[in-house]
ZAMARGU-4260 file (C-alpha; in steps of 0.2 Angstrom, whole numbers, plus 5000, padded with zeros to 4 digits):
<rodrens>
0) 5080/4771/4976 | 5061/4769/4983 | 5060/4772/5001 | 5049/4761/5011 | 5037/4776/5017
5) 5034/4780/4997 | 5025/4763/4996 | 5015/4764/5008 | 4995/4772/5003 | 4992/4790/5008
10) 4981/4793/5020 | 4967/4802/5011 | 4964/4786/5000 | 4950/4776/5003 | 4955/4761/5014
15) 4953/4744/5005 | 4945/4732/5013 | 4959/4720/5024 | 4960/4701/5022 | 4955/4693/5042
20) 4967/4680/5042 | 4956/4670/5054 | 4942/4670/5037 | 4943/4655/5028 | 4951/4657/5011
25) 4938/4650/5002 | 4926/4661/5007 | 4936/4677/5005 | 4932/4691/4992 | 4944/4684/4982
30) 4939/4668/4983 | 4923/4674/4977 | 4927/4683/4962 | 4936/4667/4957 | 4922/4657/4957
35) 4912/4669/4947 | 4926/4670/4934 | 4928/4648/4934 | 4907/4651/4933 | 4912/4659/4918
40) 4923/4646/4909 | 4913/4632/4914 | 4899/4639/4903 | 4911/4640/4890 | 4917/4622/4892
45) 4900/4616/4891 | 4894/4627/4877 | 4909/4628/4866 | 4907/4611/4857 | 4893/4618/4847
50) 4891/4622/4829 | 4909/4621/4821 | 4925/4632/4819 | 4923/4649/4816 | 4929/4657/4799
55) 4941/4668/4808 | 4944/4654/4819 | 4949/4643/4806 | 4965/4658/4799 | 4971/4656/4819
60) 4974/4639/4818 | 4982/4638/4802 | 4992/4652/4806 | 4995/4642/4823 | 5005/4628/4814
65) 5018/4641/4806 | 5022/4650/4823 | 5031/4668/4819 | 5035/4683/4826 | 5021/4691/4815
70) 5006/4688/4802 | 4999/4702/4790 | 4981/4701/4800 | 4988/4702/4819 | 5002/4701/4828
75) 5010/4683/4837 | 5000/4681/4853 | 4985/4673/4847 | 4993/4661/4835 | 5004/4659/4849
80) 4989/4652/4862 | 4979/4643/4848 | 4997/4633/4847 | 4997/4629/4864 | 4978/4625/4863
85) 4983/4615/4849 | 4996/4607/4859 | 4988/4600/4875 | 4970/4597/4865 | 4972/4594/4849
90) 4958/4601/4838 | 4946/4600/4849 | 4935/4613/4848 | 4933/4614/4865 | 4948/4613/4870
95) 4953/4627/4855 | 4944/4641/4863 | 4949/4636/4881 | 4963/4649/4883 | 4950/4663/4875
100) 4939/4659/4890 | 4952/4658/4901 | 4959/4676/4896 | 4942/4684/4899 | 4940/4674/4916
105) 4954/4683/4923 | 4950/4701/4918 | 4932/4697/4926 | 4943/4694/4941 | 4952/4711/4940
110) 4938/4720/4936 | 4932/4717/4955 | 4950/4717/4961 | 4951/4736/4954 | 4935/4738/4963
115) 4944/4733/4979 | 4958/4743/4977 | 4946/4758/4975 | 4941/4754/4993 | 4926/4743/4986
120) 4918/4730/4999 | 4913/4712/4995 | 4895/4720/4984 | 4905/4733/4974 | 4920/4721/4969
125) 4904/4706/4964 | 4895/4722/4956 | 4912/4728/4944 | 4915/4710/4939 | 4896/4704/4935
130) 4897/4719/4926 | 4912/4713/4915 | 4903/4695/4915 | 4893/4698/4894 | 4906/4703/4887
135) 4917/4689/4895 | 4902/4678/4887 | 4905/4684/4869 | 4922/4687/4868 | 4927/4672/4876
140) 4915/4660/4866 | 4929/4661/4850 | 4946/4657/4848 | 4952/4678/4843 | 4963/4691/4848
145) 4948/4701/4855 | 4949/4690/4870 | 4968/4692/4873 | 4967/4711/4868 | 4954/4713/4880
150) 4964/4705/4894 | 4978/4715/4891 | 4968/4732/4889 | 4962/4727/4908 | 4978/4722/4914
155) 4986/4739/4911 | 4972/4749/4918 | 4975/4737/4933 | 4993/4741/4936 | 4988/4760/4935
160) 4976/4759/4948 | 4991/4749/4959 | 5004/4761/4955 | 4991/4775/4959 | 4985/4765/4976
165) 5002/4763/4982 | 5014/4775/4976 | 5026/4762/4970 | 5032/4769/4953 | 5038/4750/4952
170) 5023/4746/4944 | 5026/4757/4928 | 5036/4740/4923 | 5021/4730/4923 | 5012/4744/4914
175) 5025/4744/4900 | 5027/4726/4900 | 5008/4723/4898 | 5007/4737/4885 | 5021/4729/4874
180) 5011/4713/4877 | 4995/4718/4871 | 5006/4727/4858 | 5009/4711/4854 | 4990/4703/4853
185) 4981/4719/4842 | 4988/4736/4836 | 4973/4746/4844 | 4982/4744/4860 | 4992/4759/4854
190) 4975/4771/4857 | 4975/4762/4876 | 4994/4767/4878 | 4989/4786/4871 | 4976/4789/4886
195) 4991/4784/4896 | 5000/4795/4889 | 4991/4808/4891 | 4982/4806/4907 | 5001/4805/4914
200) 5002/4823/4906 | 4986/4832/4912 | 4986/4826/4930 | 4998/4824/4946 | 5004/4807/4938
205) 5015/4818/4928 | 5026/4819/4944 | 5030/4800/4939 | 5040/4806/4923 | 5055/4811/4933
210) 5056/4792/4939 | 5068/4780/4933 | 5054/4767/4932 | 5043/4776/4919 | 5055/4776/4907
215) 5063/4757/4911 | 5044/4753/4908 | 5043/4762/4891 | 5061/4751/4887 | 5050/4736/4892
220) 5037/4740/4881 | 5047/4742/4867 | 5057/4728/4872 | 5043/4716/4871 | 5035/4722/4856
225) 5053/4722/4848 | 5052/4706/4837 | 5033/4709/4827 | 5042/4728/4824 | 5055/4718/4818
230) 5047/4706/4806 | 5036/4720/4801 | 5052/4729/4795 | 5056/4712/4787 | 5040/4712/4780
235) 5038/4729/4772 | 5025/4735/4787 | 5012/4721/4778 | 5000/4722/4791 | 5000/4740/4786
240) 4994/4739/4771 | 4983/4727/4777 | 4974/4735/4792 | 4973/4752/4779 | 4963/4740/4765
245) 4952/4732/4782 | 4948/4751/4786 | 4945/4756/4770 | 4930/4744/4767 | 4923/4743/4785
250) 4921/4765/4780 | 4915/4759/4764 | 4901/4745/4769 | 4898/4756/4787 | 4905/4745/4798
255) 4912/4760/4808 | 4895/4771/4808 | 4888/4765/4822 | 4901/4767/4834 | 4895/4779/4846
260) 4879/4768/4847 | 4887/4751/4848 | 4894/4757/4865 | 4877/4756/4870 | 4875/4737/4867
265) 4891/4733/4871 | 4887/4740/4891 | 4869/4737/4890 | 4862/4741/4904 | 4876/4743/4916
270) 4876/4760/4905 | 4873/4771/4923 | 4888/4761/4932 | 4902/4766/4918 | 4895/4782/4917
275) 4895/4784/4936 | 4913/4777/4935 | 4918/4789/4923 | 4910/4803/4937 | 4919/4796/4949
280) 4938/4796/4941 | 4936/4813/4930 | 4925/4824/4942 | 4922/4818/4962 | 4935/4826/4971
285) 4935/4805/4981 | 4943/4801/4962 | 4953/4816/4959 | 4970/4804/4963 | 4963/4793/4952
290) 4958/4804/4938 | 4971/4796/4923 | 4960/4784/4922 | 4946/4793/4917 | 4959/4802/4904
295) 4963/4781/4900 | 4945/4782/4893 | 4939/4799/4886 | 4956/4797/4873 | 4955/4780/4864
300) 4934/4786/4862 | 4940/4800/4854 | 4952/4792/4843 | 4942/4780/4838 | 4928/4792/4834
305) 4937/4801/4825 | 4949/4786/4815 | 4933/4778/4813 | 4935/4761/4823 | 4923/4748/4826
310) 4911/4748/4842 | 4920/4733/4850 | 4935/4743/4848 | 4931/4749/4866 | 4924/4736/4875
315) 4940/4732/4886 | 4941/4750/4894 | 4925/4748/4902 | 4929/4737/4917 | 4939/4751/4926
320) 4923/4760/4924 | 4912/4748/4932 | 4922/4748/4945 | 4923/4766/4949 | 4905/4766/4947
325) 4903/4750/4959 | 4912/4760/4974 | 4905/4775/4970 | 4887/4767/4972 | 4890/4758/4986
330) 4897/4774/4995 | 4880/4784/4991 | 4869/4769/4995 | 4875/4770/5012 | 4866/4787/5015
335) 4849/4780/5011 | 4838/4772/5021 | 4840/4753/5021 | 4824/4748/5010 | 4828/4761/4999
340) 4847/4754/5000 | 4840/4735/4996 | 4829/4741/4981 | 4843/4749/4972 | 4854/4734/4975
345) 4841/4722/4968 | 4838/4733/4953 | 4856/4733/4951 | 4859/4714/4952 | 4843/4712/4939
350) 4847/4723/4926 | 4866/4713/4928 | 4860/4698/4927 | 4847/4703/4911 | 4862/4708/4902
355) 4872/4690/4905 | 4855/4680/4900 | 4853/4693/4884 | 4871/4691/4878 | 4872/4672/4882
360) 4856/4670/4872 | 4865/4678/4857 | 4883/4672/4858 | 4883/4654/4864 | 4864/4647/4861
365) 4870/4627/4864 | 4851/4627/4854 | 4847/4614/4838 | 4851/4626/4822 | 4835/4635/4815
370) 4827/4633/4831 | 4817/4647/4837 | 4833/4654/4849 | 4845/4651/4836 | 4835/4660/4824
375) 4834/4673/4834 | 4854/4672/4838 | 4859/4671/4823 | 4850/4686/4816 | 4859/4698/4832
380) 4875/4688/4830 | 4881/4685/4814 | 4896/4675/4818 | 4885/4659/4822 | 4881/4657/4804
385) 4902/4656/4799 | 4904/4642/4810 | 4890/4630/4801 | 4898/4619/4782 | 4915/4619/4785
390) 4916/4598/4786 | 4902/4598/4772 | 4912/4611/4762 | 4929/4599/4762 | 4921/4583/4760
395) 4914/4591/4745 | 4930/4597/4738 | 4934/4579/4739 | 4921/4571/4730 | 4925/4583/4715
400) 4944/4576/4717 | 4937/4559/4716 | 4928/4563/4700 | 4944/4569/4691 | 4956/4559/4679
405) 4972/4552/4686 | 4982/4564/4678 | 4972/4577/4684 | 4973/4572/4702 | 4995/4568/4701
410) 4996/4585/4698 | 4981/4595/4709 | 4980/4609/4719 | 4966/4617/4729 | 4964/4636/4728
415) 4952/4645/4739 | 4945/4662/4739 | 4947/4666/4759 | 4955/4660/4774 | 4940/4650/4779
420) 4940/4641/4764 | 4958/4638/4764 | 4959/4634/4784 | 4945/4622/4781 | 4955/4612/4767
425) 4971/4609/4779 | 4960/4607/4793 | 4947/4594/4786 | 4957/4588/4771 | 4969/4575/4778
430) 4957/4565/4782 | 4953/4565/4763 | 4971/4565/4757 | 4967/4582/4751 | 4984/4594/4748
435) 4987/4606/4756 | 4976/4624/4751 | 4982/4638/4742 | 4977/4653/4742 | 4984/4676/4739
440) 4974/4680/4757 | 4985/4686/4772 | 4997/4676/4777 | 4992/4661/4766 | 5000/4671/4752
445) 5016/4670/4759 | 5017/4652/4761 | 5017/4650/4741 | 5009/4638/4728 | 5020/4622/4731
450) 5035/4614/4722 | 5031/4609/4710 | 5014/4621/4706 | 5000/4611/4702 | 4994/4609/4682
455) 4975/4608/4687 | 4966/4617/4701 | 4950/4615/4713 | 4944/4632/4714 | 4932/4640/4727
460) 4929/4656/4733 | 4936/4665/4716 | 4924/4673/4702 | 4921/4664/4688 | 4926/4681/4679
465) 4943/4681/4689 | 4945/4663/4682 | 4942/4664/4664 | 4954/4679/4663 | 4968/4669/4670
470) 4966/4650/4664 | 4962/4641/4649 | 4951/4633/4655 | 4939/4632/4669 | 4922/4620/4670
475) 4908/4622/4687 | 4909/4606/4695 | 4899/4607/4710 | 4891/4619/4723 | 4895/4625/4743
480) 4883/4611/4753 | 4872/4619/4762 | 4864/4606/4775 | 4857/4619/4784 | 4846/4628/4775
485) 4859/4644/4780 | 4865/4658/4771 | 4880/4664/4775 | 4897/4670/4763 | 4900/4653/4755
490) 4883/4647/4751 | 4876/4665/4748 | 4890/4676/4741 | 4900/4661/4731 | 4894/4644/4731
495) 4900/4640/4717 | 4916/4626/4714 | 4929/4626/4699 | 4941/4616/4691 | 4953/4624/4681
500) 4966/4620/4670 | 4980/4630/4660 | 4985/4645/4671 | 4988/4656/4656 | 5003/4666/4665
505) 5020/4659/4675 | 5014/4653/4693 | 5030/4668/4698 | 5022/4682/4687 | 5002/4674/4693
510) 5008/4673/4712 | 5016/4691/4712 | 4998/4700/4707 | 4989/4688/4717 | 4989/4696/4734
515) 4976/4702/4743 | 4968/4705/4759 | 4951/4700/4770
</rodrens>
């Protein structure tokens, strides 16, 4: 049982700041990195009607109206908050990617709440959260499990630094609870959990293993991660196979060669905070208590280095960084002079505030499309291209409906090549009186060809090749629209739209080789 003196902070931790309950509330530190973070969401809000769903956006919520323990691309939390998004707004866009902003928000909040319990004033806490604010900006602007991945990834590395400020080995149940929980939102949280792993091994922390609570905290973990393990066992390990093809081409089309530098742009010029936060935790002797969390770092890069991720991989260990580095610059600022103090400050708060006008300017430009910005956007930011056609797409799909013969149209199905497609068909095509889309990607496979299959087929997305080998016929019957002027995968790598007849197999022996992954 925890005593109450092993609670309490040793004495040669730094002392974090107290809160003066005569201080008005609304003007606390607290208070303050609240507003920042709602600063953060408002933008959102006001940006995040522009342009259209995202591709990827467009898989989350149709995979959002069949709620499951799992899915072959990711695991249940996402689904789970576009549900809810789905829920209280409908299919607003807006209102869609409220919970991603929302998720960011809050680990801008405990970004300068870890720079508190480092012993961080007022300007260190604002410092390790304005930090945090650009990629809070990007990630935040789309409706994917980045954002919830990212929470979780700061979350843990939170509880860390509680259980390391106060001694409470309590806290390893949050830990473990948050780990299964971000277990739960993206697979890579297993390299996060690793640097645990072996930060606990290589430094005092180790002294933890012989407490019940560690180990009621790795139960949790698993505990809460239980039912995707589950369904995966149900399921073959799908995702497996399906993360292993996604590696395998990102290698192949060099996705993954950049990842070193990608690091680079992800921190922009809050590069000298992280990398005097990772200083502070792995060599300062101020740090040396601390020091796991510079193992929680060093691991998962050397992982992904060497299992060939992708740079944004590592974007969510970089807020226990910033705030290392935050309370480690504002201790050595108070050994210069003041002027000197004040220049280093306002170069600080410049090159910050540079990185969250560059990376807003990229991710949410609420610009006219093919303006100068959004050229400019769009060629640093590839994802604003995949959010432009999707209405245009559908509506197309529906005139070449219209065009067919009656018996043709009793007996129609809609086949699409990727998940956009097919999310943009059962998304956009009620208002058609389109069916439902089929299609062999992900988890659109598994939800089958209808009963009874359909005798004639509106194709897009597919090679003409690919069709010819596998109906009888197969006639081009319009192109992708392209009001924009924009090239992007449907008007530039497959704009071309089918109908097809005679599938020259059973739908049972065509569906079973029909699987694939993207």
């Amino acid at each position: 049982m925890t005593s109450r003196a092993e609670t309490k902070p040793p004495a040669d931790l730094p002392q974090v700041p107290a809160f003066s309950a005569s201080a008005s509330v609304w003007s606390s530190d607290l208070a303050i990195l609240i507003y920042l973070a709602v600063g953060t969401v408002i933008v959102h809000l006001l940006t995040g009607g522009r342009y259209g769903f995202h591709r990827d956006e467009l898989a989350t919520l149709d995979d959002a109206r069949h709620l499951a323990w799992g899915y072959v691309a990711y695991p249940p939390i996402t689904p789970f908050f576009a549900r809810l998004a789905l829920t209280l707004f409908g299919t607003s866009l807006v209102g869609f990617r409220f919970f991603a902003a929302l998720a960011q928000a809050i680990a801008v909040v405990l970004a300068g709440l870890m720079a508190c319990d480092l012993g961080g004033g007022r300007g260190a806490q604002l410092i390790a959260a304005a930090a945090a604010v650009p990629f809070c900006l990007a990630s935040g602007a789309l409706m994917q499990y980045v954002a919830f991945d990212y929470l979780f990834w700061v979350l843990a590395a939170y509880f860390v630094l509680r259980l390391l400020r106060t001694e409470d080995p309590r806290w390893w149940l949050a830990i473990g609870s948050t780990i299964g929980l971000g277990m739960m939102t993206k697979y890579t949280m297993g390299f996060f959990a690793i640097g645990i792993v072996v930060g606990v091994l290589l430094t005092k922390t180790r002294r933890h293993l012989a407490s019940k609570w560690l180990w009621i905290g790795v139960a949790l973990s698993v505990l809460v991660f239980l039912p995707n393990l589950i369904w995966q066992i149900q399921h073959h390990f799908i995702s497996l196979d399906f993360l292993k093809h996604i590696h395998e081409r990102d290698v192949r089309i060099g996705r993954t060669q950049g990842f070193l530098p990608d690091q680079l742009k992800i921190t922009l010029l809050a590069l000298p905070l992280w990398l005097a936060g990772l200083y502070f935790y792995l060599v300062s002797k101020a740090g040396s208590r601390f020091r796991i969390l510079g193992w929680m770092f060093v691991v998962p890069l050397v992982l992904f280095v060497i299992a060939k991720g992708r740079g944004y991989y590592m974007g969510a260990a970089y807020p226990m960084l910033y705030a290392a580095g935050a309370v480690w610059g504002e201790q050595r600022l108070r050994s210069l002079r003041r002027a000197w103090a004040g220049g280093v400050r306002t170069l600080a708060w410049t090159a910050l505030a540079a990185d969250m006008i560059l990376v807003a300017a990229i991710t949410i430009p609420p610009v006219q499309v093919n303006s100068a910005l959004w050229k400019f956007a769009s060629k640093n930011n590839g994802d604003l291209v995949e959010e432009l056609g999707w209405p245009e797409l559908v509506q197309a799909v529906a005139q070449i409906r219209d065009s067919l013969p009656d018996q043709d149209r009793a007996h129609l199905g809609i086949m699409a090549g990727n998940y956009g497609e097919a999310g943009a068909i059962n998304l956009y095509g009620p208002r058609y009186e389109l069916p439902q889309a089929i299609s062999g990607i992900n988890s659109f496979w598994q939800r089958g060809y209808g009963d009874p299959p359909p005798e004639t087929l509106i194709v897009l997305g597919i090679s003409r090749g690919f069709l010819e080998r596998n109906f009888a016929s197969c006639q081009l019957a319009g192109h992708t629209p392209n009001p924009y002027g924009i090239k992007n995968e449907e008007t530039g790598d497959h704009p071309d739209i089918y109908v097809c007849r005679g599938l020259r197999q059973t739908w049972p022996e065509f569906w079973s080789d029909f699987q694939y992954y993207g």
